[in-house]
Phi, psi and omega in degrees: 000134169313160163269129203273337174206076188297337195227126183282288165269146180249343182081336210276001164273001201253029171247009187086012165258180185165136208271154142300175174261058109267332156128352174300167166244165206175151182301135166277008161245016189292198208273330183284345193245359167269321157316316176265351158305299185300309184314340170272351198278330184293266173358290177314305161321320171278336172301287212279308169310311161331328175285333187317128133300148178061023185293161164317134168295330170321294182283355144301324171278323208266350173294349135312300162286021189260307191283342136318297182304321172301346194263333179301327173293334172274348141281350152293320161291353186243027143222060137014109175079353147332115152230127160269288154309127193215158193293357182282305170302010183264297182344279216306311181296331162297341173291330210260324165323284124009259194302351203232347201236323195293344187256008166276142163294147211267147176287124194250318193272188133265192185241139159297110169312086153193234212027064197135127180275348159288313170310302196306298177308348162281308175314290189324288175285007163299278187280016160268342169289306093052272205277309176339274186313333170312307179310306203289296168328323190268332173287285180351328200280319187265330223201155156299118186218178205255124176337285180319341161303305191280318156317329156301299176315284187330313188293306209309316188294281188292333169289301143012265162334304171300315184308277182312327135335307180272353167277333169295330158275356175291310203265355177086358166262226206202108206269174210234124178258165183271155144221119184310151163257020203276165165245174156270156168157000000 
């Protein structure tokens, strides 16, 4: 394989453009490069969880094959008619879902972004994933894009949340329940 990146800067963005992997040039605020933008920004929010001392090895693997798979969504959105992502990856989070959520105890509350700096950090990439499927959505609405990109997110967005649950008991901590201030009456 060639080196895909002997030269770091090109300049050729510096007119507010930036090429796709079909080789078009398109704006760096069009809708596709705030989609596969974010989808790098998530990935990244998963990097820095990774980083978390003492995470699981489960969730290490699996969040591993996850920042793969995310790195595929984001070349899938940056070559336009590209597909990667297919409903066996939709499966697989669900799978990962399942297996990570059946042994917690079911939620009476909402959960608060904390218990934990592993917890925390999951949340944090929850909603940038979050913001990732908006994104993905709002490109659909103008351009084609493939269902299994946004069924993806969505699993993801909610494995992210189970994650942060079991890190928050994982880690000898708690997870942070809301308490409304609302009265009833």
């Amino acid at each position: 394989m060639a080196n895909r990146l002997s030269k770091i800067y090109t300049r050729t963005g510096d007119d507010g453009s930036t090429g796709l992997g079909d080789g078009t040039r398109v704006a760096k605020d069009s809708l596709r490069v705030e989609a596969y933008g974010t989808v790098d920004e998530a990935n990244s929010s998963i990097g820095v969880l990774l980083a978390t001392p003492g995470m699981p090895a489960d969730i290490v693997d699996c969040l591993t094959r996850v920042q793969h798979e995310l790195f595929d969504i984001g070349a899938e959105l940056c070559v336009p008619g590209y597909h990667v992502i297919d409903a066996e990856h939709v499966a697989a989070l669900e799978a990962d879902l399942d297996r990570l959520n059946d042994p917690l105890p079911p939620l009476k509350e909402f959960v608060l972004p904390a218990g934990g700096n592993g917890a925390a950090a999951a949340h944090l990439a929850r909603t940038i994933i979050r913001r990732a499927e908006r994104r993905v959505w709002s490109l659909a609405a103008a351009e084609p894009v493939a269902d299994h990109v946004a069924h993806y997110l969505n699993r993801l967005s909610d494995l992210m949340f189970v994650i942060a649950r079991v890190l928050a008991r994982s880690a000898g901590g708690t997870e942070v329940l809301w308490k409304s201030r609302r009265t009833t009456g």
